[in-house]
N, C-alpha and C positions, 0 to 999 in steps of 0.2 A: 449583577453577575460577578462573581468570584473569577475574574481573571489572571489574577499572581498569585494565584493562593500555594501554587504547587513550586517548588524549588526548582531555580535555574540550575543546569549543570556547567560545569566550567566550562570556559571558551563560546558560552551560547552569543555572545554578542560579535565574534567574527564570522557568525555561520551563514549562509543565506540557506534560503527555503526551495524547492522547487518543487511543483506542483505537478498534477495530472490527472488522469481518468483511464479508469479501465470500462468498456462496452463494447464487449468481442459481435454482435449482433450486427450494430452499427458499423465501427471500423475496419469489420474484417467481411462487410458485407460482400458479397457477389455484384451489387446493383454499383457499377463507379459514383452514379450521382447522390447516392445516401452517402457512401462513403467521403467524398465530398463534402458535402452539408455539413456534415457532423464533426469532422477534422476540423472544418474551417470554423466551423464553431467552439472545438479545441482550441485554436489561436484563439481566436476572437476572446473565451475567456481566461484567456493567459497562461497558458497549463503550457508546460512545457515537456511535457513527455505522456507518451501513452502504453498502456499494459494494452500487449496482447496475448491471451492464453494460445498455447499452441498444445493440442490433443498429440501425442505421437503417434499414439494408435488412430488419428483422424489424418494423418499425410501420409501411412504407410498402405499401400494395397496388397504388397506381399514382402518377407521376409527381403532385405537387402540381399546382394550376394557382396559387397561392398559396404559397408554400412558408415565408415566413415568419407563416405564419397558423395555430398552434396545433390551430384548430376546421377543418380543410381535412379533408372528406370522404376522402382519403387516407391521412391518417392516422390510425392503429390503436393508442391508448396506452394502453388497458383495462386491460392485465397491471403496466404502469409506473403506472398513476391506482391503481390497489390495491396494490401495491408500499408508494408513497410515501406514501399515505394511511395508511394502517396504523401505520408507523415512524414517522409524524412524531407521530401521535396517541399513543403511546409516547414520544416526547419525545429518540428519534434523528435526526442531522441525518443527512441523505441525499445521498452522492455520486452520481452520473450519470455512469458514461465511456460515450462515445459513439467508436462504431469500426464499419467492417463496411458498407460504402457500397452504396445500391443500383446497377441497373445504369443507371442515366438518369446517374449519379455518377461512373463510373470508365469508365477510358481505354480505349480501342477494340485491338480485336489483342492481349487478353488469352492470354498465354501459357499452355498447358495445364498447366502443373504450378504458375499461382499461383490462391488460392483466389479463386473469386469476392468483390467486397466489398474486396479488399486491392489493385487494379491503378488504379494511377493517379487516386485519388479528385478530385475536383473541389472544389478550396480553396471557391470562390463559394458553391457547395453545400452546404456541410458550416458555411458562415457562416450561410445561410437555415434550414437545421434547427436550428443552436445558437438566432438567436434565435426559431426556434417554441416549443423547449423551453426557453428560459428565459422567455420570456412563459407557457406553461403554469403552470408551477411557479413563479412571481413571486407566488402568494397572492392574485392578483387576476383567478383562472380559474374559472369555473365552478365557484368554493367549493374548488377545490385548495389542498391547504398550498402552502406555499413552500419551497424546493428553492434552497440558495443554491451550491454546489459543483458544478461543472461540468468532468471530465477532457475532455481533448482525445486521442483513442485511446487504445488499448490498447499496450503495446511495437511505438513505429512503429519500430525496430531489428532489428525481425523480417521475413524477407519472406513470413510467413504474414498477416500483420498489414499489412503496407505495402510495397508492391512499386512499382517497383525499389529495389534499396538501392546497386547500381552500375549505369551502362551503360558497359559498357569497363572502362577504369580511372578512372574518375570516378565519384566518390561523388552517390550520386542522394534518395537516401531524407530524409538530414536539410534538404533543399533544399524539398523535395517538402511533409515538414512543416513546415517554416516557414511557407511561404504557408497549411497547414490550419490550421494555430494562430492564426495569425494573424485569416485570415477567421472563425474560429471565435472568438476573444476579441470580436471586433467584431458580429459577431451576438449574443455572449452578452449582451455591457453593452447592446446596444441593448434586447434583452428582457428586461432585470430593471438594473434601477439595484442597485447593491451584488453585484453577484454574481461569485464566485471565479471566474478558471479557472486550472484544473491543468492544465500541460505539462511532460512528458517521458516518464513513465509507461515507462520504457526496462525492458527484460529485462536480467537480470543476465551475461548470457554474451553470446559472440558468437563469428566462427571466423577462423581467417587466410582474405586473401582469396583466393578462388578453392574453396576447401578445405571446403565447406559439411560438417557433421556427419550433417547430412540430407541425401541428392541432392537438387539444386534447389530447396532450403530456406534461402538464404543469409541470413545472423546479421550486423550491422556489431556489436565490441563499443562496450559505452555508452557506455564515452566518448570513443571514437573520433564517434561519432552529435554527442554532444553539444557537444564543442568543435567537431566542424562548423554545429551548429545555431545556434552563437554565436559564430561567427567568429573562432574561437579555433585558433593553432597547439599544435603537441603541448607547446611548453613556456610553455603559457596566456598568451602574450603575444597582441595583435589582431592580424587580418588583415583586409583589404577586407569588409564585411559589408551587401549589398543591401537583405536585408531581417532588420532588428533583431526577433527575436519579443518575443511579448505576452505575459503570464502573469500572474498573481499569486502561482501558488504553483507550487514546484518541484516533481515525486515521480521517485521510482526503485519497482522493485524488487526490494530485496536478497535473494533467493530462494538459503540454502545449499544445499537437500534433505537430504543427510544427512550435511554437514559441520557441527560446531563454530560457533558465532556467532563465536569468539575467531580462528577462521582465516577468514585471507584468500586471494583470487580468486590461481592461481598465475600468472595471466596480469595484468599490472597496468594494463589497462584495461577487466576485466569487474570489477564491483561487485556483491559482496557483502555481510552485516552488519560484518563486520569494516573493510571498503574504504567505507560509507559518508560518509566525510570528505571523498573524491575528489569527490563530488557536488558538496557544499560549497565546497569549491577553485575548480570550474568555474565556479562563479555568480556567486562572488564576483569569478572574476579580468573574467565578461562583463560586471558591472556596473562594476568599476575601469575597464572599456572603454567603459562607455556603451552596450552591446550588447544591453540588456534594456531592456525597456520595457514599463510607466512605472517611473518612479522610486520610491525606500523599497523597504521589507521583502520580500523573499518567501520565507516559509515553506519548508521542507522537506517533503518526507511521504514516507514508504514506505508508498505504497499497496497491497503485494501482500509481504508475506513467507511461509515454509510450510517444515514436517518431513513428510515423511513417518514415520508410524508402523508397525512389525512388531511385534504385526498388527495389523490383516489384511498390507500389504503386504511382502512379502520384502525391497523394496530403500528401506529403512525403519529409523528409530531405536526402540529403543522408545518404551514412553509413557512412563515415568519420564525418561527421556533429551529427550524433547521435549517434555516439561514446564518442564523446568529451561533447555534452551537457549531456550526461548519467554520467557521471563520474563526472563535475561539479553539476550538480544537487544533486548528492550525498553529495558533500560535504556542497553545499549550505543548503540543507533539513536538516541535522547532525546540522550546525551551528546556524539553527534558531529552534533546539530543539528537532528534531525527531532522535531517539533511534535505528529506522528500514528504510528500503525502499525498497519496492518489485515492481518489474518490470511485466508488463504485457505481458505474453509470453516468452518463452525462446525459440521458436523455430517460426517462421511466419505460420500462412495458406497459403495454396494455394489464389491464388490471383483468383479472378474470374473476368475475362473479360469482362462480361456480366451483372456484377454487379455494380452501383456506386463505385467509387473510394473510395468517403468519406464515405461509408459505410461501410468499408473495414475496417481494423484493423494488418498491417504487421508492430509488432513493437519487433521482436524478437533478441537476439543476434545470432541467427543462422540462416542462409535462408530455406526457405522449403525442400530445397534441402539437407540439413544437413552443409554447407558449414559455417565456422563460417565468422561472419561478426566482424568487428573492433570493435565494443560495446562488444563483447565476452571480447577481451580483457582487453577493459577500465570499464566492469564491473567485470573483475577477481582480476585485479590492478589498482582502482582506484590511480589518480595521478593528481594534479592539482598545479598551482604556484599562489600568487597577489602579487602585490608589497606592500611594507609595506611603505616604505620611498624612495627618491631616491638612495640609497646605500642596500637599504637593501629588502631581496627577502623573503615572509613564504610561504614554501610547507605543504602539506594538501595529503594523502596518506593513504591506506588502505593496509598493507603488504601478498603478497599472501603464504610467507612461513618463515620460522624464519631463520635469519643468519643477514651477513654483508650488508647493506643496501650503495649503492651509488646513489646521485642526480649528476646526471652527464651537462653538460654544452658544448654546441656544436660551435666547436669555427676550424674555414676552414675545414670545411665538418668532424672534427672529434669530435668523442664524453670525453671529459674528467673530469673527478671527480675533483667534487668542493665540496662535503662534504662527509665523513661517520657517519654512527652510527647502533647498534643494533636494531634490529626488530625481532618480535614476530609476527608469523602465526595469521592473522583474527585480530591484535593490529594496532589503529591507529596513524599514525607518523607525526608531526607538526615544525620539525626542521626550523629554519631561516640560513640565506646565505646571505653574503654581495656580492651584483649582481649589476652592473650599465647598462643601455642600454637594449634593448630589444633584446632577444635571445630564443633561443626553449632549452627546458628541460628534461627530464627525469629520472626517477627512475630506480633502476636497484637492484637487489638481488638475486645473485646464476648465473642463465641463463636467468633467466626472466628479462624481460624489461617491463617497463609501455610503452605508447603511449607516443610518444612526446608532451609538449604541450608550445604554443609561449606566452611566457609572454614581455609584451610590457615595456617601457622604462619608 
């Protein structure tokens, strides 16, 4: 496996990685003791943060008469106050993407084939619910933790998600976001001093235009979206930019299914693991423009990555296969800039028979059946090798507990230490090892073992 084939960006070596899972089914269940299980299973595989989707049109019952007022008889946050309470008392931080507008929200003369929640949402609005929810979750609510991460939708690049994405031949969608980012950063900061928001949250695909994949399902790809959302021509030079969006942190998500982390998108402006650099490029060339606002840092994330596994599903890698690209991916994502990477599901659905395959989504590190699958552990202990030189080997590792750390070397069916060094719980480890010839590897620390992984010659 082609582990370093992809270029580090600068400063990747002071970054550390943090981890997660999104499974609103699970986490944000009604039942405490799934919710439970499944958190603590969160710990347990060392994920440090959890996505939860938040519907806005699913906690509103009627139009606010307050709307930036958390405590407004209107709203319904029961299943998100146990959610967040649960995880935080566990000691995960807690994402928030907010998508999915009600109807007092979105634009009139909704077309039948876009989904309710995704037609023309109303920027103003979508600023008044950010800051209800970020005064909620600001630790000074009604004994609520605090909730410092805050997405601004779900892939507004989808017209399942945010419609229109053209009228005519005019690009409409990353327009449309701009102003909900916007009003949405500015309601978040008003409702919590310190608090993140994440924009872009883009789908990895997209389709030519006119040409949708879905009938009346229209795709822009990402970065087609994004160098519109930041005023960027195709060869990331400025153009004319109205309104500069707000953010503090970037995310994508780089979503294979059941390609290779090592391959890339055939179209080169949809992103995948491999293409996450492009992200990169973008931000950096909006910020060279002045196009982002405020000024300093902002973060990367891939908020949403995921394999499908066979089985249960057909159009699926195996689990040894999506174990191993799970862990590389990680490190690939880390290397070309991202800060996070949250996995979709930690636990699979039931697989329905009766369903397309590829409609299907089983890309969990545990089977439905509670059984962990091999991704459990190559996402508990990330662990990967490339060759550097012909003599010389760099491992690439995510430590699952703090001690004596050994990369071990499997030489006539037995496993022996070829290096030591200290390691620190949830601290990433980059030691090199002079290694000739192609051999299988693994990390070791306490009782725990990484997955083996074959580094070639």
């Amino acid at each position: 496996m082609l582990a370093g084939s992809i270029a580090a960006v600068p400063g990747a070596g002071a970054r550390g990685l943090k981890t997660g899972f999104i499974d609103v089914p699970l986490f944000s269940s009604s039942d405490p003791s799934v919710r439970a299980t499944w958190l603590d299973h969160a710990v347990d595989s060392r994920a440090g943060l959890i996505r939860i989707n938040v519907s806005w049109r699913g906690v509103v019952v009627s139009k606010p008469v307050v709307p930036t007022n958390p405590g407004d008889p209107a709203y319904h946050f029961g299943a998100i106050d146990s959610a967040v309470k649960d995880a935080r008392a566990r000691g995960l931080d807690v994402m928030l993407t907010v998508y999915d507008a009600p109807d007092y929200a979105t634009g009139t003369n909704r077309p039948s084939n876009v989904q309710p929640g995704a037609w023309k949402p109303d920027p103003k609005a979508l600023g008044q619910f950010g800051q209800a929810l970020a005064k909620r979750y600001s630790g000074g609510f009604l004994g609520l933790p605090r909730v410092q991460y805050f997405e601004a939708w779900n892939e507004p690049n989808l017209s399942n998600y945010l419609a229109p994405q053209w009228e005519g031949k005019k690009t409409k969608g990353p327009d449309l976001y701009a102003h909900m980012l916007n009003s949405f950063y500015s309601g978040v900061h008003q409702g919590q001093r310190g608090a993140k928001v994440i924009g872009g949250a883009t789908a990895p695909f997209g389709d030519p235009r006119g040409h949708p994949l879905i009938k009346g399902q229209e795709r822009m790809r990402p970065l087609v979206f994004l160098r519109k959302l930041f005023c960027l021509k195709r060869n990331l030079k400025p153009s004319g930019c109205k309104s500069k969006p707000h953010l503090d942190v970037l995310s994508h998500h780089p979503v294979n299914i059941i390609n290779p982390p090592t391959r890339g998108a055939v179209n080169p402006d949809d992103v995948e693991v491999a293409d996450f650099h492009k992200i990169r490029q973008v931000l950096h060339a909006a910020k060279r423009a002045k196009h982002v606002r405020p000024g300093g840092n902002h973060p990367l994330w891939a908020s949403e990555i995921w394999w499908n596994t066979n089985p249960p599903n057909k159009v699926g890698v195996s689990p040894n296969k999506q174990a191993r690209w799970l862990e590389q991916a990680m490190y690939l994502l880390w290397k070309q800039g991202a800060s996070t990477v949250v996995n979709f599901e930690i636990r699979d659905n039931p697989f329905d028979s009766s369903q397309p395959a590829r409609a299907q989504v089983n890309s969990g590190v545990f089977f439905f059946s509670g059984k962990k699958k091999p991704s459990y552990r190559g996402f508990r202990f990330p662990f990967v090798t490339h060759r550097k030189s012909k003599h010389k080997v760099a491992a690439w590792g995510k430590a699952p507990q703090s001690g004596k750390l050994q990369i071990q070397v499997k030489k006539h069916g037995k496993w022996r230490t070829k290096k030591k060094l200290n390691v620190h719980e949830g601290r990433l480890f980059k030691p090199s090892l002079r290694l000739r010839g192609g051999t299988e590897l693994r990390a070791k620390v306490g009782h725990t073992k990484s997955l083996p992984w074959h580094q070639g010659g």
